[in-house]
DOPALUM-506838 format. One record per residue (C-alpha): residue in one letter; x negated, y, z. Coordinates in steps of 0.2 Angstrom, whole numbers, plus 2048, in hexadecimal, padded with zeros to 3 digits. Layout:
AXYZ
...
END
This chain:
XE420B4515
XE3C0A151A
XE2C0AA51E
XE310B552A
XE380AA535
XE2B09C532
XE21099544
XE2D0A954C
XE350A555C
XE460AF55E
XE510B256E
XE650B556C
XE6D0B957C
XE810B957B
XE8D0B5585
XE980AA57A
XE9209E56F
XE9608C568
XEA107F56D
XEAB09056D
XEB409455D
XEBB0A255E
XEB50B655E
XEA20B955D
XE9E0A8562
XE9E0A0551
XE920B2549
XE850AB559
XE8609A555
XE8409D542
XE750A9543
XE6B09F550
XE6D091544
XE69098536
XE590A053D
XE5208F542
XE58089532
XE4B09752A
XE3D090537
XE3F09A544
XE3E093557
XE5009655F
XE55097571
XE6509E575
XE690A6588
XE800A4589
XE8B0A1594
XE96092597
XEA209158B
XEB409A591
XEBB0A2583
XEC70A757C
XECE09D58A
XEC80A4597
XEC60955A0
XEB308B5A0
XEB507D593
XEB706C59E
XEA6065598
XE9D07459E
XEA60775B0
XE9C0745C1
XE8C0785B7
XE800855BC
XE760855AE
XE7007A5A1
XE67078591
XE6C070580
XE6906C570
XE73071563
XE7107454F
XE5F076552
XE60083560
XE5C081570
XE6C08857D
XE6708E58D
XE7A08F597
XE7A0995A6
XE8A0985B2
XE920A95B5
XEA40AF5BD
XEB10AD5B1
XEC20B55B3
XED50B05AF
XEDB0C35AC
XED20D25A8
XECF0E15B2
XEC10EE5B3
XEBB0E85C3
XEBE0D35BD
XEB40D85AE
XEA50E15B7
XEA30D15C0
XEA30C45B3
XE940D05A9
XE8A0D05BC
XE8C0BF5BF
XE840BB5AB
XE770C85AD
XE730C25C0
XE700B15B9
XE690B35AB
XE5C0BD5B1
XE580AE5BC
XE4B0A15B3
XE4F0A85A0
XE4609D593
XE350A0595
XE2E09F587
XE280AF57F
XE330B6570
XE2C0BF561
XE3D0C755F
XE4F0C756D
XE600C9564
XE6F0CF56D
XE820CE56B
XE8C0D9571
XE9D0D9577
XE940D558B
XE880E5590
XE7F0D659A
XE780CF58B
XE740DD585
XE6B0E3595
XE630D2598
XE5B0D0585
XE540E3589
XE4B0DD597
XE430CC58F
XE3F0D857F
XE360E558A
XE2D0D9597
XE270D0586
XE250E057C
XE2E0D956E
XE3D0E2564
XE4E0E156A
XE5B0E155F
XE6B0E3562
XE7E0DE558
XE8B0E955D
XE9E0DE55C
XEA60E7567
XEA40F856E
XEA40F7581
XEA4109588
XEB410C57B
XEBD0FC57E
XEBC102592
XEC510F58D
XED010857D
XED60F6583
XEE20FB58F
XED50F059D
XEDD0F35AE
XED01015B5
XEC71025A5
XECA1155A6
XEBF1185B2
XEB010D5AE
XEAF11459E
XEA112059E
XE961125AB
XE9810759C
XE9711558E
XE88119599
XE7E10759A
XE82104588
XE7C112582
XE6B10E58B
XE6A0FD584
XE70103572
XE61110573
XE51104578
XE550F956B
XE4A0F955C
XE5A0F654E
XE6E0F7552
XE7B0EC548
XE8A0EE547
XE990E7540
XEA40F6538
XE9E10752F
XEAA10C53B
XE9F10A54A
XE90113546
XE9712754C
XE9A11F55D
XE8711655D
XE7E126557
XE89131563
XE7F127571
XE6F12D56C
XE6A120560
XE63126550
XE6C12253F
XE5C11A537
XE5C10D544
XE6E109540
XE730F9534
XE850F3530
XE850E1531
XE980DB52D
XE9C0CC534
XEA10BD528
XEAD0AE524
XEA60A152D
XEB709652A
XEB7089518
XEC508D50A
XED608650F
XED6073507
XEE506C50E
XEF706B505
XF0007850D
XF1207250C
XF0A062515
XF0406F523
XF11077526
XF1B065525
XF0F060532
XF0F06F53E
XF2206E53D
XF2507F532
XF3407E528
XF33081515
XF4208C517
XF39098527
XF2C0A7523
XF1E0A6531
XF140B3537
XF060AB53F
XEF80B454C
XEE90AB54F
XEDC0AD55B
XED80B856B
XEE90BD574
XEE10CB57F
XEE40DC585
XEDD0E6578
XEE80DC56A
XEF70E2573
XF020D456D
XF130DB575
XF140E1564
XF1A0CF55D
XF240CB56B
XF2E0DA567
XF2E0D7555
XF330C7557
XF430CD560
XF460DA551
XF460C9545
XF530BE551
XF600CB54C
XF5B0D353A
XF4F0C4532
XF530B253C
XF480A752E
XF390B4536
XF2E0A8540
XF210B154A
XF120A4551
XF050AA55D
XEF509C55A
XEE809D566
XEE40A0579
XEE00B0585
XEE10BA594
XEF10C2590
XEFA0AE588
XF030AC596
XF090BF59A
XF100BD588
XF1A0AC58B
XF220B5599
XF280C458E
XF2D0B757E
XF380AA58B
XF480A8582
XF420AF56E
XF4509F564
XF3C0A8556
XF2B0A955F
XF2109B565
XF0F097569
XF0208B562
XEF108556B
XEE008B561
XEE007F552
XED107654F
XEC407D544
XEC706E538
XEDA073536
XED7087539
XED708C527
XEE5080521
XEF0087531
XEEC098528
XEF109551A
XF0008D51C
XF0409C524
XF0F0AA519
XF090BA521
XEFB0BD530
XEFC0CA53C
XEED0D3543
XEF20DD552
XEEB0EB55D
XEEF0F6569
XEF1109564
XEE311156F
XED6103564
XECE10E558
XEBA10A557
XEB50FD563
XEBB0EE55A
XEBC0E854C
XEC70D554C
XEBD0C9547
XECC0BE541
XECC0C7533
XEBD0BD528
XEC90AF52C
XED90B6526
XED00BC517
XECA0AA511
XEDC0A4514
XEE20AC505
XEF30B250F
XEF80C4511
XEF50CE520
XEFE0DB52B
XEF40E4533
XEFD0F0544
XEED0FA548
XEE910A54B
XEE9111538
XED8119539
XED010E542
XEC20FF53B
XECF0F053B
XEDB0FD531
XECB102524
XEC70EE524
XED70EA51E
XEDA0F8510
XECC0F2508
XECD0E2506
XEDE0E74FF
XEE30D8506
XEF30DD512
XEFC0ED516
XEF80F8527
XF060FD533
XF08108541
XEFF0FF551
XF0C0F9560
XF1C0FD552
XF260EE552
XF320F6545
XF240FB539
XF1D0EA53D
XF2F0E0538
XF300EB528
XF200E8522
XF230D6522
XF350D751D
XF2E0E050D
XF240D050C
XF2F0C350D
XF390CC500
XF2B0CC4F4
XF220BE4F3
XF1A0C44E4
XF110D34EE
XF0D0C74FC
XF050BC4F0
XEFB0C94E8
XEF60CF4F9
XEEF0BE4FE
XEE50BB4EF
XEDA0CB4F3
XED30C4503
XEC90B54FD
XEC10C14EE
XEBE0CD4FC
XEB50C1506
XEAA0BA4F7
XEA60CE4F2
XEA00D2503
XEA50C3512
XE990B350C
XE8F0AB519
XE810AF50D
XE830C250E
XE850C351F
XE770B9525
XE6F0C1519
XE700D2522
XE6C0CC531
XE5D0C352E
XE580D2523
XE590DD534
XE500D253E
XE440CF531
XE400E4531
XE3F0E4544
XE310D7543
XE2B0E0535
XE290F0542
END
C-alpha cells in the first residue's frame, strides 16, 4: 500500500476536521494523516472549526481563511456562516456560504485523486468540481445521508427541501468514481439514486479513542459520581436528530420509581440549551461539558450504562458515530432507536447493549432498571463491545478499507 501513495498528491474536502473531536471530524483527520503517513501529498479544503458547538472555536474567529500545518497535512480553512439553531433555511446557508468560499482560490495544486465527506452536500459538490476540472476521480464517504436527514431529523422546514437535497445528492453520489459508506444499511438508499451497486463499498467507521486506562472508582471520585448512584451517561452531539427529550423524560420516570438513577448528558449542540430548559428543577439529570480526549475513554468507562438516542423517523441516514467509542469503553449500551434501523442493526451485533423502542421513556427506564438489577448481564453486555471492536472496529481495518478504495480509484 506505501506504494500507492508514494509521490500521489490527495485532496479531502470536509467540512469538519481537527481541533474538532467530535463526529466525523476525527475519521477526516485520521485518514488525511494516515495517507501522508503512506507518502502521499495532503491538502485538506475545511471549514473553521464550530462543531459540535456550533460556535467557531475562539483561535479560529475573525479569520477568513487560512492555512496550516498539522500531522503532516497541509489545512486550507475557509470561513463560512455558522448557525446557533438549525432550520432548513439556517442550514442551506451555512452549505452556500462553504461552497461560495471554497470555490474561491482552492489549493491549486493539481490532485491525482479528491476525497469527499459527506454529511455537508457542499463538499461533496466542491470536491466534484476540482475532480472534473482536473479529470481525476472523485470519491466520495457517505456519514450521513442528507436528502433523508431533510426529511428524518425533525430540521425545521426539512420537509420541503427534501427532494432539492435528495435531488443534488443524488448528482454528486452518481459522478463519482467509488461511494463509501458507513452502514450496510445505507446502500438501498444510494443505489435508489441511480448509482450502480459495483461502485458501492462499505467503509465502517472505526475506534479512534485508546482503551480506558484510568481507575475507575478514582473517576468517578473525581467527577463527583457517588459509589452508591447508577449513571447513565450520553456523550456527544445534542442535536435534533438525537432527540434527546427522551432522557429528560426518563429522568423524571427515575425521581419517582429509581432515585439512585443518575442521568448525564456530556457534550455540546444546537438543541443543549433547549434541553436545560425542559430539565430545570430534575435533580437526577445534569450536564457535563465535552471532556477532553485524554479523559474521554476513562469518563466512559466510569460510566455504568450509555445511552444512544435517536429520534423515531431516523431510520437510514445515520448512523451515531459515538458508537466505536462506546464499544471501546467496555460499558453496556441502550440503544432508543428506531428498531430497524443502522444504529439498531449496529448494536445487536456487537451484542454489546439492548435496543428499545425510539422516543419511549418507559421502555427506556425499564431497560435500564433491568440493568441495574443485574449487574451480572450488564457486565456481560460490556465485555462484548471491546471484542467487537478488535473483530471488526481497529484503526487498522478501517484505514484499511479506505485506503484500499482509494487505492482502486487510482487503479481506474
Amino acid at each position: 500500500m506505501t506504494e500507492t501513495f508514494e509521490g500521489r498528491r490527495v485532496l479531502l474536502v470536509s467540512t469538519n476536521y481537527a481541533p474538532e473531536h467530535a463526529g466525523i471530524a476525527p475519521y477526516s483527520t485520521l485518514t488525511a494523516e494516515h495517507l501522508a503517513a503512506r507518502g502521499a501529498d495532503v491538502d485538506v479544503l475545511a471549514g473553521m472549526p464550530h462543531y459540535p458547538g456550533w460556535r467557531v472555536h475562539g483561535d479560529y474567529r475573525g479569520r477568513w481563511r487560512m492555512v496550516e500545518n498539522r500531522g503532516g497535512v497541509r489545512v486550507h480553512r475557509r470561513r463560512g456562516f455558522v448557525p446557533a439553531r438549525q432550520t432548513a433555511l439556517l442550514r442551506a446557508a451555512y452549505e452556500a456560504t462553504f461552497l461560495a468560499h471554497g470555490s474561491i482560490r482552492p489549493p491549486a495544486a493539481r490532485p491525482d485523486l479528491v476525497l469527499s465527506q459527506i454529511p455537508t452536500l457542499a463538499g461533496g459538490v466542491l470536491g466534484g468540481r476540482i475532480a472534473r476540472r482536473h479529470r481525476v476521480p472523485h470519491v466520495v464517504v457517505v456519514q450521513d445521508l442528507m436528502g433523508a436527514a431533510a426529511a428524518q431529523s425533525g430540521i425545521r422546514g426539512g420537509g420541503h427541501v427534501a427532494s432539492l437535497v435528495a435531488g443534488a445528492e443524488s448528482r454528486i453520489l452518481r459522478t463519482a468514481a467509488l461511494i463509501g459508506v458507513v452502514h450496510e444499511s445505507f446502500v438501498d438508499r444510494v443505489t435508489a439514486m441511480g448509482v450502480p451497486k459495483p461502485r458501492v463499498r462499505v467503509v465502517p467507521n472505526w475506534t479512534h479513542v485508546t482503551p480506558p486506562s484510568g481507575d475507575r472508582q478514582a473517576v468517578r471520585a473525581q467527577l463527583g459520581w457517588k459509589d452508591e448512584e447508577f449513571v447513565l451517561l450520553h456523550s456527544g452531539n445534542m442535536g435534533l436528530k438525537q432527540g434527546l427529550e427522551v432522557l429528560v423524560e426518563t429522568a423524571r420516570l427515575a425521581a419517582r420509581a429509581t432515585p439512585r438513577l443518575r442521568i448525564l448528558l456530556m457534550g455540546d449542540g444546537s438543541c443543549r440549551s433547549h434541553l436545560e430548559r425542559l430539565a430545570a428543577g430534575l435533580p437526577n439529570l445534569g450536564f457535563l461539558p465535552p471532556a477532553s480526549d485524554a479523559d474521554f475513554p476513562d469518563v466512559l468507562a466510569a460510566a455504568d450504562v450509555l445511552a444512544v438516542t435517536q429520534r423515531a423517523s431516523v431510520l437510514d441516514m445515520s448512523l451515531p458515530s459515538k458508537l466505536t467509542s462506546y464499544f471501546a469503553s467496555g460499558r453496556p449500551v441502550v440503544a432508543s432507536v428506531a428498531p430497524q434501523g443502522g444504529t439498531a442493526q449496529e448494536v445487536r451485533r456487537s451484542g454489546a447493549g439492548v435496543v428499545v423502542r425510539a422516543e419511549d421513556a418507559d421502555a427506556l427506564h425499564g431497560a435500564v432498571s433491568e440493568l441495574m438489577r443485574d449487574r451480572e448481564r450488564s457486565a456481560e453486555l460490556g465485555a462484548h463491545g471491546p471484542a467487537y471492536v478488535r473483530e471488526r472496529l481497529s484503526p487498522e481495518a478501517g484505514l484499511g478499507r479506505i485506503t484500499a478504495m482509494l487505492s482502486e480509484a487510482l487503479a481506474r
